[in-house]
Structures are given as C-alpha cells and as structure tokens.
N, C-alpha and C positions, 0 to 999 in steps of 0.2 A: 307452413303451407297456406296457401292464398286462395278464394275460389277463381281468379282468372289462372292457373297454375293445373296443368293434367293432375286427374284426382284419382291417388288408387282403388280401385273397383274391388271391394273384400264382400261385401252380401251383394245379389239379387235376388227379387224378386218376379219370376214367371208365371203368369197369368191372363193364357191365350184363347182364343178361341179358336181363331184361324189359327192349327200348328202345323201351316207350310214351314218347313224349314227349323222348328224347333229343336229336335233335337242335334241336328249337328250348332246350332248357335248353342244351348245348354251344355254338350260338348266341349266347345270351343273354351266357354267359359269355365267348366269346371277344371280343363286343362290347366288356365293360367290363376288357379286356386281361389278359385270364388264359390264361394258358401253360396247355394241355392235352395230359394224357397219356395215352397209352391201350393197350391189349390187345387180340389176338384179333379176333373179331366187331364191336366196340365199333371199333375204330381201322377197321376194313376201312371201317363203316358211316358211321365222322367225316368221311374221307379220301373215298369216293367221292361224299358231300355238297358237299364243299367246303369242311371247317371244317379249319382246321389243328389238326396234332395229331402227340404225338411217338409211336413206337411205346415202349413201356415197354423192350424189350428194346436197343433204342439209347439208350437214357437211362439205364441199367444195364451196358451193353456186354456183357451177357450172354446169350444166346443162349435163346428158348422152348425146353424139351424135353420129351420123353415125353410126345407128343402133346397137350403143353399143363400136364401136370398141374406141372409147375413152369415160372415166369415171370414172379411176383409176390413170391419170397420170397428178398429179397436187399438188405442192407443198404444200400443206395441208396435203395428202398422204405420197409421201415417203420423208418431212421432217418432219413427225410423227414418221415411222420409220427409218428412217436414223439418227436422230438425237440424239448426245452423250450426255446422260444426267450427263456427268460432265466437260465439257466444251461449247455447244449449247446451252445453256439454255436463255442466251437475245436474241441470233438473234430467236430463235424459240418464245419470246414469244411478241420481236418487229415486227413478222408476225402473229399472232395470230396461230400457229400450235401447238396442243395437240400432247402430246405424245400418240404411238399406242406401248402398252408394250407383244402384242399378234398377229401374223399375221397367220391366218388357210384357205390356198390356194392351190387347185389344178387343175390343168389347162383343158383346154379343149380338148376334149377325138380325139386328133387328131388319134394316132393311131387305133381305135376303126372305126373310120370316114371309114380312106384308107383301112380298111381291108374289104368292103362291096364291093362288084365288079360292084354294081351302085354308086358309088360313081363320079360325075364327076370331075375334076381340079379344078373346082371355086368353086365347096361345099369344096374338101379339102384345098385348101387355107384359105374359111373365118373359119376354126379349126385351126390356128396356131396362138396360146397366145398371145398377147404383155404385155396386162398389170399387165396380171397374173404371167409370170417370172419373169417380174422388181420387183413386189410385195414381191416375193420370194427371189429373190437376194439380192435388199436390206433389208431383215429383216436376212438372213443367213451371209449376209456382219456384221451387227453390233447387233451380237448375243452374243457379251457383254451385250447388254441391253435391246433386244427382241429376243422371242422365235418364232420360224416358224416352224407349221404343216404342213404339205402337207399331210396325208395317215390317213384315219380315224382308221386304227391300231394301232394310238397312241396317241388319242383323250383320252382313260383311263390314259395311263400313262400323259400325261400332267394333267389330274384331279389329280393324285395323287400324282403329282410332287408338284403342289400348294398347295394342303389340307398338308402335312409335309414340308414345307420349301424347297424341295431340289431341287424347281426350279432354281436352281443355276449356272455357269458358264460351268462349265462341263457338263449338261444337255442338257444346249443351244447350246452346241459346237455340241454335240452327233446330236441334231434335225439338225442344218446346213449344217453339211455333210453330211446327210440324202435328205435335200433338193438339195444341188448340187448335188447330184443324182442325183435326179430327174429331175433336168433345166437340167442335162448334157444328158440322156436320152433322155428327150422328144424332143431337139434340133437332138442329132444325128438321131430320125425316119425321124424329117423334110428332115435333109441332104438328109437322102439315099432315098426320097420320091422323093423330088427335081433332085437326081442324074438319075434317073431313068427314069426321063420323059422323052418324044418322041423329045425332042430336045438337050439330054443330050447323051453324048458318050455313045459306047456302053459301055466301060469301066472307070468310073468316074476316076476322082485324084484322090478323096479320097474314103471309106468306113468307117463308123462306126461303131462298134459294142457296144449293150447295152449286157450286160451279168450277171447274177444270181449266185454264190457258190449252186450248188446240194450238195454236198457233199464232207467233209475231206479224203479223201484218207488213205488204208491202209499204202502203204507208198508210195515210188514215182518211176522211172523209174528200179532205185537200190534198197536194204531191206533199205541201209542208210540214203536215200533221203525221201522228203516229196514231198507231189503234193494236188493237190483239183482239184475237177470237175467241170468246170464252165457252164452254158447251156445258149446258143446266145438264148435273147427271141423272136427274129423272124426268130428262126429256122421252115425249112419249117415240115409239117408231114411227118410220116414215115421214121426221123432222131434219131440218138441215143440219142439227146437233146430232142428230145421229149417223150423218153421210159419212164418205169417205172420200178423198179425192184421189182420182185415179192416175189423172195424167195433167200437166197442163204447168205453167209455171204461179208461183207463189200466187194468193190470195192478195187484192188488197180489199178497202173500209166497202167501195163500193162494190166488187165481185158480191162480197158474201151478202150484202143488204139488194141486189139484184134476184139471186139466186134464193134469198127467203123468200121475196115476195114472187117469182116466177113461181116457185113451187107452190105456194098459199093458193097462188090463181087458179093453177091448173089441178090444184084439189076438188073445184068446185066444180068439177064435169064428171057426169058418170064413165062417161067411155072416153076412149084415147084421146088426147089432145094438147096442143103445144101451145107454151104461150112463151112471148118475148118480150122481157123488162130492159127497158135503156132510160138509164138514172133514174130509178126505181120507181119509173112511168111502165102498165102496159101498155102496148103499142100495137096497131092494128098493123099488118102485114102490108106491108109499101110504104111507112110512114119514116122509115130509117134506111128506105133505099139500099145502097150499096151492101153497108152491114148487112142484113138477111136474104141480096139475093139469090146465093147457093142455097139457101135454107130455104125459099122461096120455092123454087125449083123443083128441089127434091119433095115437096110435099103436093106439089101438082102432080111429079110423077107418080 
C-alpha cells in the first residue's frame, strides 16, 4: 500500500462540537466496520444512540482532567495519527499505539461564545481549543495516511469517498487544506479577540482577517482583468459584506467598489438620503446627465 493509494479506514476518531449530523456519519461509519473513538459530549451522544464507541480515556488509560481541558494530548493520540504507516510502524507498535486512519473534529464554538455581549473574559477564554487543533493539525499534517473532517458538509462525501475507493491521496489533501482553514480561522478570531481587550492598544500589531469568495466577478477593475468578491466574516451589519443581491445581472470589479462607497456616503446623513457613485466619484445630481435622469425625476416627485 502506497499513501497516494485509497487507504482502509479501520479506527476513527470523533470529536465534535457542532453534532449536526453526527450520528447518522458515526452510523455510517460504524456500518462499514470502523472502530470508533470518542470524548466528552461526543461519546455521551455515540453511546446513548446506540453506536458503539471507545471513550478516548480508556484507549489511552489515562484519565480526562481539569475539567476536560486535557484528554486528548497523549501519545496514544496523536501517535495514532501522526504516525507514518510506512516507516513508524515498530516504534508505534514498541509503544502499543493504533493507528487512527480517520480524525472528524471541530472545535469549540469560540466565536459563537464572544458574539453574546454577556459573555464575560473567563467564559471566552475556557472556548479556545487546545486539543482539538493539535488533533486537527496533526491529521492534516500527514494526510498521506489520514483523512481529517472538520464541517459536517462533508461527512456524505467522505461516506462516499470510502464506499468507491477514492479515499485517496488527492482527497485527503483536498480535506487538509480545508482544515487549515479552519485552525487558521479560528486562531485568527482568538487574535483579534485578544487584540481588543481593555488592556490591548488601541490599535493592535496585527489584524486578522478570516474571509469567504461571495462571488467570480464579471471581470475586474479593466473588461481584461479578473477579480472575485470576497466577504470578511465578521463583517459588522449594515456593510456591503453583509448584503444580498436581489436582482440584476452578475457583479463586476467596478459595481461592487461603486456600491461600497455609495453606501459609506449615504451613511453619513441622519435621515433618508441618496447618493450616486460613477467610477467611484460621488457625483452631484446633473453631472452624469442621462444615467440619473429617471432617478432624477423620481426624487423631485
């Protein structure tokens, strides 16, 4: 067996927070005879289902502590997953460590936490992961030889990656940078959560942005150029990142850089008011002729 070669899936590891869709994927899994292992919330939720499932702390013989915040970080773990099954293979089995050929982890809903405005400092600190990133990292690390979920949107296609073979090398690369996504994300909320406290400048070192593709672009700044729309996910409301488009056809570089700045302008009036950007000039009403005199018009009447 090769790691570019579909790799049989004999242990996973589950370990969720969000359990949309959990237990029909642990289902699924334990159907096509995968040993499951699990933590916490996650094992309470396997085990009063009906799925079997090891508690990770019997699988390690070491005991959860300090209310949880270690339970996952013990050599039985991530040299399960860490380990290269075509070179590791005695020191993993001169320590008694099973391979873990499945890692399905998403962390703890820190962002979620800080968005509540009771929320105080010491609730959102005990929301930032430890062993749930390392878990992550190291299965995205050597994703030659294990696959790592994180987003129950892709709990079907890994069922149907395994049921045809094409759990394959390529697949597992595709889930990896999917997951460093995700560690890279949820780190950067931490930062700018951190950066923001009442004992942090007013203006950090750094900022972070976590950001989404909304949409391809008709084309880009020029007809010759490309562009795409990206949207910061902790954009505040009432931001062009947060709009929706209703009607109209496709986007291009200049709509959307129009349509920031129309909006920014007409932010700046307490009561109702229009304003009108042409090449992302505002423009006094007469100075674009043609284009605004229906619009013209109607705001005379």
């Amino acid at each position: 067996m090769t790691a570019a070669q579909g790799i049989p899936v004999s242990r996973a590891l589950l370990s969720v927070s969000d359990k949309t869709g959990l237990l029909d994927f642990a289902r699924a899994l334990h159907a096509r005879g995968v040993a499951l292992l699990s933590t916490g919330g996650t094992f309470k939720a396997l085990t009063e289902a009906g799925i079997p499932a090891t508690e990770v702390a019997d699988f390690t013989g070491f005991p959860e502590m300090m209310d949880g915040r270690v339970k996952t970080l013990h050599p039985r773990i991530h040299g399960g997953i860490l380990g290269r099954r075509d070179q590791d293979q005695a020191v993993m089995a001169a320590h008694g460590i099973l391979p873990i050929d499945l890692v399905c982890v998403n962390l703890y809903p820190f962002a979620a936490t800080i968005a509540r405005p009771e929320t105080s400092h010491a609730e959102a600190i005990e929301q930032i992961d430890i062993g749930g990133p390392a878990m992550v990292r190291s299965a995205a690390k050597n994703h030659a030889w294990v696959g790592i979920v994180t987003a129950p949107s892709q709990y079907a296609e890994v069922i149907a990656a395994l049921d045809s073979g094409a759990f394959d090398l390529n697949f597992r690369a595709t889930l990896a940078k999917a997951a460093f996504q995700h560690t890279a994300a949820y780190d950067a909320t931490i930062a700018n959560y951190l950066g923001q406290s009442a004992e942090a400048p007013a203006y950090p070192e750094q900022l972070f942005f976590h950001a989404e593709r909304v949409e391809i672009l008709r084309y880009g700044e020029n007809p010759h150029q490309t562009a795409a729309f990206y949207r910061d996910l902790d954009a505040p409301a009432g931001t062009l990142g947060r709009a929706t488009q209703l009607a109209g056809k496709a986007l291009s570089f200049n709509n959307i850089a129009d349509t920031d700045a129309a909006l920014e302008c007409v932010r700046q009036f307490a009561q109702p008011a229009c304003v009108i950007v042409k090449h992302a000039n505002p423009v006094r009403c007469g100075d674009c002729s043609n284009t605004c005199r229906g619009l013209r018009s109607r705001l005379r009447n």
